[in-house]
Residue, then its C-alpha position, 0 to 999 in steps of 0.5 A: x468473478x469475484x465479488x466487490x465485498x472480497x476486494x473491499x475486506x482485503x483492502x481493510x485487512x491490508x489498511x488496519x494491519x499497516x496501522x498496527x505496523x506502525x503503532x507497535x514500530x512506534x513503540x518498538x523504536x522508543x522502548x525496549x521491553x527486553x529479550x524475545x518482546x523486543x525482537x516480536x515488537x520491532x519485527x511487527x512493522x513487517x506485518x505492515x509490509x504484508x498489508x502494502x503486499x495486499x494493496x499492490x496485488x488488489x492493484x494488480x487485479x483491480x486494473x486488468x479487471x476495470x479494462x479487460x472489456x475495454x479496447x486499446x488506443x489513445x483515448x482509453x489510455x488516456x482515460x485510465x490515466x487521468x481516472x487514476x490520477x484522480x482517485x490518487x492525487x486530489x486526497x494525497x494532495x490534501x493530507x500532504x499539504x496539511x502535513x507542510x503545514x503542520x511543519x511550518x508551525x513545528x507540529x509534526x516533524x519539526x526535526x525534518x528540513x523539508x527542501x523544495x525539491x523534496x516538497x516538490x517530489x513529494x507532491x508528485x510522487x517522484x522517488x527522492x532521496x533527502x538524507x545520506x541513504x537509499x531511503x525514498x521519504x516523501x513528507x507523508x511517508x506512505x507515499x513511497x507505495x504510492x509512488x509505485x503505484x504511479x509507475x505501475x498505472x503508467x506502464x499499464x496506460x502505455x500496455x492500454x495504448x498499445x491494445x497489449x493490457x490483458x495477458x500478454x501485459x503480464x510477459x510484458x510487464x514481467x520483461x520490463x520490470x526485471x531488465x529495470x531490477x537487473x539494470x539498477x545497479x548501473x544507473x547514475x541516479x541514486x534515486x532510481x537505483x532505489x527505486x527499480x532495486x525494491x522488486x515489490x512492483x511484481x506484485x503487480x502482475x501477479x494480481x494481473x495474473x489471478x484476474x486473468x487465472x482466475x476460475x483455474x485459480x478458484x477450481x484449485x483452492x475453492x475447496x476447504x482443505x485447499x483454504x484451509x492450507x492456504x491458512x495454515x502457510x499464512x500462520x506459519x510464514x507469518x509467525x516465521x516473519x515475526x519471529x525468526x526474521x533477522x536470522x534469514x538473511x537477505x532473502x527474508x525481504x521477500x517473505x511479507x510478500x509471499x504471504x500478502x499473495x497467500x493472504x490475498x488467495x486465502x481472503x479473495x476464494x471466502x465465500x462471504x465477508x461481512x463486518x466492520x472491516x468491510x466498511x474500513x476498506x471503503x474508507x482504506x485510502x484515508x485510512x492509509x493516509x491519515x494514520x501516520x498523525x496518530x503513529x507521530x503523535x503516539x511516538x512524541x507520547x512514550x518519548x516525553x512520558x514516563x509513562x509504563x510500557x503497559x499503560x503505553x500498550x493501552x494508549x496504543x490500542x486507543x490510537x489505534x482504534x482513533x485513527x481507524x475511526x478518523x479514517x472513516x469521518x475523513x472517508x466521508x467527509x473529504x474524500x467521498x466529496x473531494x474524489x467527486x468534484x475533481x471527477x467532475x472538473x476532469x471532464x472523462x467522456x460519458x462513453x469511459x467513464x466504466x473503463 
């Protein structure tokens, strides 16, 4: 089995190249640089989706390996569910409510009418359409990852229950998630159309598949021409993505995700990880969460400056490193404290608490 340091590094690779997403989307959006700059700049916040790729199958694997060991039944669904919950809610709760009020003194996203239902919604990560078009935006707009992430840990909670969580999970999970796709179109609510119709949830299983297929997996690429062709797909695919993306039709939607598996393979068989990005995906979840007030502020920066594309470039790579060590600070100085004390007031049983 894996190691601990493989999963962490992928989750700071997948934190730091959503940030870079959208700081170079900010720029992108407001800027034009003219000719192949412009189509390379506006196609960078596909790297973003690679790295939500990344976090969706580290999900995947991270569930079936915490409850693997674990019998089914009530009490350790209920368990899963409510460890979940804790490890989301409490700091998407702090962040969300600092970004209402923030809005409430015309300091972020003045422009946005924030209703109640979109308040409430955006709290419970619910799918919600606020404006004409099938964009899901809660107030803290990386809740819309999140919001699959709780339909995910739901559908595994009723698998837990039913003592079907390990690899008769995946058939189960794949069943459900295409007859939910295929049955989008006919449903009344706009917002469940646009949510079963994103097919992003099947990275999901496939991380539940490299948990359960794991020492295949690692006897077939474990090799260093095998890493090194896993590599080389990763370049290729990513300089197709960044390059040639809006020439390939519909189907090109697809590609961030394929290679966020080739990604997470490649990272997941290394032999040894190290570093600073390793520290960076311990504090991913704040990373995650809190980058988007440096993305905005930097988007107001080149909408009310005159500033030069090349001076805006250097204040980006500055924002960019601010977030990444904002992330760390609020890492250990509310999520550490605050994942603690709402762990604590949710009473999971001692004989659960590995599940």
């Amino acid at each position: 089995m894996k190691t601990n340091e493989n999963i962490q590094y992928l989750r700071g690779v997948a934190a730091l190249s959503v940030v870079f997403a959208h700081i170079s989307s900010s720029f992108a959006a407001y800027r034009n640089v003219g000719g192949l700059g412009s189509v390379v700049l506006h196609n960078m916040e596909l790297v973003g989706q690679v790295g939500v790729g990344v976090f969706f199958v580290i999900s995947g694997y991270i569930m079936s390996m915490t409850t693997n060991d674990k019998a089914g039944g009530t009490a350790h669904s209920r368990a899963f569910i409510v460890k979940r919950a804790v490890r989301i809610y409490p700091l998407y709760f702090f962040w969300t409510t600092v970004c209402v009020v923030l809005w409430e003194l015309r300091m972020f996203n003045s422009a946005q009418h924030y209703s109640l239902g979109k308040m409430i919604t955006s709290y419970l990560l619910i799918p919600y359409i606020s404006f004409n078009g099938d964009v899901i935006d809660p107030i803290l707009r990386q809740g819309w990852t999140l919001m699959y992430e709780i339909f995910f840990y739901i559908s595994f909670a009723v698998l837990i229950f039913c003592g079907q969580h390990r690899k008769s999970g995946i058939y189960i999970l794949t069943i459900l998630f295409i007859t939910l796709g295929m049955s989008s179109e006919l449903m009344t609510s706009e917002n469940a159309k646009s949510f079963f119709s994103f097919q992003i949830s099947y990275l999901f299983i496939v991380g539940m598949f490299i948990f359960h297929h794991q020492e295949k997996i690692l006897g077939l690429i474990s090799s260093k021409m095998a890493r090194g062709g896993l590599l080389t797909l990763f370049v290729i695919l990513m300089l197709v993505i960044i390059f040639k993306y809006s020439e390939l039709g519909d189907d090109a939607v697809y590609l961030p995700y394929l290679n966020a598996i080739v990604l997470f393979l490649y990272l997941f068989t290394a032999k040894k990880v190290s570093g600073p990005v390793l520290e960076i995906g311990n504090s991913s979840y704040s990373l995650y969460l809190t980058h988007t007030f440096f993305t905005t502020a930097y988007a107001m920066l080149i909408i009310r400056s005159g500033l030069s594309n090349l001076t805006l470039g250097l204040i980006g790579i500055v924002v960019f490193l601010a977030a990444v060590v904002f992330g760390e600070i609020t890492y250990r100085l509310i999520e550490k404290r605050l994942i603690f004390k709402t762990a604590a007031v949710a009473h999971i049983p001692s004989n659960l608490k590995k599940s």
